[in-house]
N, C-alpha and C positions, 0 to 999 in steps of 0.2 A: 504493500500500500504506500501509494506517494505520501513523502512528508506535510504534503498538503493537505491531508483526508484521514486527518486524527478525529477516532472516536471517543466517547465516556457515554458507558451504558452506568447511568445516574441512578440506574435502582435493578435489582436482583433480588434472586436467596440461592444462593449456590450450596449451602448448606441442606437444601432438602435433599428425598434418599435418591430422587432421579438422577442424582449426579456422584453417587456414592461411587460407582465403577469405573467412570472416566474424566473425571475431574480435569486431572494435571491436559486432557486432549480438547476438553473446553476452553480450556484459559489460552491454551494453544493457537486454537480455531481463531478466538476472539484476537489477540496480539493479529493472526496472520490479516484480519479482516482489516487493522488498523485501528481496533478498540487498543489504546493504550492505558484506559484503568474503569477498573469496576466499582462501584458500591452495594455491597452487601447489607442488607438488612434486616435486622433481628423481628420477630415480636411475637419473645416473651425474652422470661431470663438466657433458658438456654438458648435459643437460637442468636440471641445475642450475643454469648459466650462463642456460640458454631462461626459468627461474623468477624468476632475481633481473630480468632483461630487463624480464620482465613486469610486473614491481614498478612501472615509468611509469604504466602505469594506475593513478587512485585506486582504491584500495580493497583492491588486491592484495596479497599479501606473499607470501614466499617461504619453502619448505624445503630444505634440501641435504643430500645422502649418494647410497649407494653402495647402489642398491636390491638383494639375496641373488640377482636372474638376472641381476645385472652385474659380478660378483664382480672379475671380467677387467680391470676400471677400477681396482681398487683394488690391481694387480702391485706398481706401483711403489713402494717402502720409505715415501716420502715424500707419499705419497697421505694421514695424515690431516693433516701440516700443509697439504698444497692445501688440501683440504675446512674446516679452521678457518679457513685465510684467507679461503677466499669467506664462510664464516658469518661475516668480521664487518662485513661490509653491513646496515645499518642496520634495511633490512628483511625480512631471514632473519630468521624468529620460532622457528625450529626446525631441528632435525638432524632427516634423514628425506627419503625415505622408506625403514627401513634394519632389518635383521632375518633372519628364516630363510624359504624356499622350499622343503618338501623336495615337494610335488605335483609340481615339474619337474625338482629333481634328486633321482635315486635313487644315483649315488657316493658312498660313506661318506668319501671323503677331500674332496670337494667341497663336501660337509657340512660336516666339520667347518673350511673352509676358510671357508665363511659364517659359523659360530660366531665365530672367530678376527677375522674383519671388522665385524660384529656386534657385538663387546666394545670392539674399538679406535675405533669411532664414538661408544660408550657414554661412552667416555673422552674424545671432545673436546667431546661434548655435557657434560660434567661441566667440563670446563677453563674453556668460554665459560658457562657457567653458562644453557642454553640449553632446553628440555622436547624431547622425542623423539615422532617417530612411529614406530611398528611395524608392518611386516610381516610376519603369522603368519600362515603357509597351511601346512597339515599337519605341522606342527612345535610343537602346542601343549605336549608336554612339555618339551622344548630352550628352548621363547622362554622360558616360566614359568621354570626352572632359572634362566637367566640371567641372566634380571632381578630375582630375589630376591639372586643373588650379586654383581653385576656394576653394578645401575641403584642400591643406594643412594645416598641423596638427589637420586634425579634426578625429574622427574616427567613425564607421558607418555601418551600415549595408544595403544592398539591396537588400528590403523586397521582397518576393516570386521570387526569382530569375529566371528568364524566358534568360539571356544571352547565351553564347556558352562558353565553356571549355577556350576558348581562353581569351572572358574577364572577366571569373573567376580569373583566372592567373594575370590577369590588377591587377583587382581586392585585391586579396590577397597579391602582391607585395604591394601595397598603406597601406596594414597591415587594409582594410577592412573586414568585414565578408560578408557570402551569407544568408539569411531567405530559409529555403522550407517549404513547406505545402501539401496541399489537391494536388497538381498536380504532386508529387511525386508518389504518389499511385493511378495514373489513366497508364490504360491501353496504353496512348498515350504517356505517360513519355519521351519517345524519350530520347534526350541527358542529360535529369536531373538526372536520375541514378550515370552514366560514373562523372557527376561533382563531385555528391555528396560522392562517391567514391574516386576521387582524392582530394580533399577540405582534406589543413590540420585541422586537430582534434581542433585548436584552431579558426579555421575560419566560425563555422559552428551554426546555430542557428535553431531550429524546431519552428515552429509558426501556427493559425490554419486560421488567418483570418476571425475568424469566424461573423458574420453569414454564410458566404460566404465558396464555395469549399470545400465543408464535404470531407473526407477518406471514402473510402469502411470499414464498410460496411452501411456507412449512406449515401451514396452519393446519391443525387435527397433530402436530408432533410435539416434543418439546421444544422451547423456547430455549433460547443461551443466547448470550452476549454479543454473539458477531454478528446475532441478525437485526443488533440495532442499525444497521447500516441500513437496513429496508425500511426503519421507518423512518430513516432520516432522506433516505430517497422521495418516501412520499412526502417528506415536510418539502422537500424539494419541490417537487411536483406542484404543493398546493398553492406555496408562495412564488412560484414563477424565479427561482432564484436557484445557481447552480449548487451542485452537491458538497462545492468547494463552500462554499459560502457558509452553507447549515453545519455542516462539519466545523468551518471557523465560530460563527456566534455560540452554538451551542457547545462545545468545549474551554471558551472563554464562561460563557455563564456558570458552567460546572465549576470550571476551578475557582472562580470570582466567589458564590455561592460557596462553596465548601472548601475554600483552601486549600488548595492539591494542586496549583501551579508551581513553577518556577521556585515562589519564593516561600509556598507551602510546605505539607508536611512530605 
């Protein structure tokens, strides 16, 4: 891959089991594609521990929290001083993967049990002076509320962004970014196009989530790292702007975001 067509797949879990067998030829894949670093993301304890793990690999870095369908991790009083201790590993770049679920919980007190965990993550990501990732699945008025009340001065991304044009705009006013992924390039894309198109150039992150939400033309396989390159193909496509380009702002935004540049970790 030309030195021009540097990638950063901004969010993963390389630690689930679909990657138990061939790991070291994942990371491999992704380097050959021209992904030069990943972020892995925890949510709960262990998988946050499986993250920072991961950090041995070059190029890796890690995120830690307490993902909204793990809420059950975070019982214990003293669950966010665990969580700040493990972020201060040099290469946790982020608090995350951490926020609202309501598509799996329909309990109003479970709900508001996520808010509650949600805010208190807010707050060590504010302590350690750290950027957040968010999970918003059918919760787009609850995350927005929260983080206009709860996230100043923090800054942040929300990861596979699923909102409407309208709370992109929230969104990016707050001086947030948006994540897209594998659902950019399905067929059913609907309004994520139209976003990803008006999203300023400094507010915009590709990501693959993978195992999860492969791009065509792996879609029904798993998902890894190097095929962030396809969705940054179609952010290409949607913005009328070459591959070189999306490859430059969005790996500028990464490291700017998460400090993993030059002068980063």
């Amino acid at each position: 891959m030309e030195i021009n067509k540097k990638f950063v797949d901004t969010h993963c879990h390389l630690d689930d089991e679909q990657f138990t067998e061939d790991l070291t030829e994942v990371i491999e894949r992704a380097n050959l594609a021209g992904v030069t670093r990943i972020i892995n993301f925890g949510a709960d304890f262990k998988t946050s521990n499986n993250a920072i793990n991961l950090t041995q690999n070059e190029g890796l870095f890690a995120g830690v929290g307490i993902h909204p369908e793990e809420i059950d991790d975070a019982a214990d009083e003293d669950f966010a001083d665990r969580l700040a201790e493990l972020a201060q590993n040099n290469k946790v770049v982020a608090i995350g993967e951490i926020g609202l679920d309501y598509y799996w919980e329909k309990d109003i007190q479970r709900r508001e049990l996520q808010q509650k965990i949600f805010i208190e993550q807010l707050d060590v990501a504010r302590q350690l002076n750290l950027p957040v990732c968010v999970h918003d699945r059918e919760a787009h008025g609850d995350t927005l509320k929260i983080l206009k009340a709860e996230a100043k001065g923090l800054r942040g991304v929300l990861h596979c962004f699923s909102g409407s044009l309208e709370m992109a705009k929230e969104v990016w006013k707050m001086g947030w970014l948006i994540g897209v992924d594998g659902p950019l390039t399905f067929k059913n894309a609907a309004k994520l196009p139209e976003i990803v198109k008006a999203a300023p150039s400094n507010m915009l992150l590709i990501e693959t989530d993978a195992p999860y939400m492969a791009p065509p033309p792996y879609r029904g396989k798993r998902n890894e790292p190097a095929y962030v390159v396809e969705i940054a193909k179609k952010v290409a496509e949607v913005r009328e702007v070459t591959l070189e380009e999306v490859a430059r702002i969005t790996t500028q935004n990464a490291e700017s975001l998460y400090n993993i540049g030059q002068g980063g970790r």
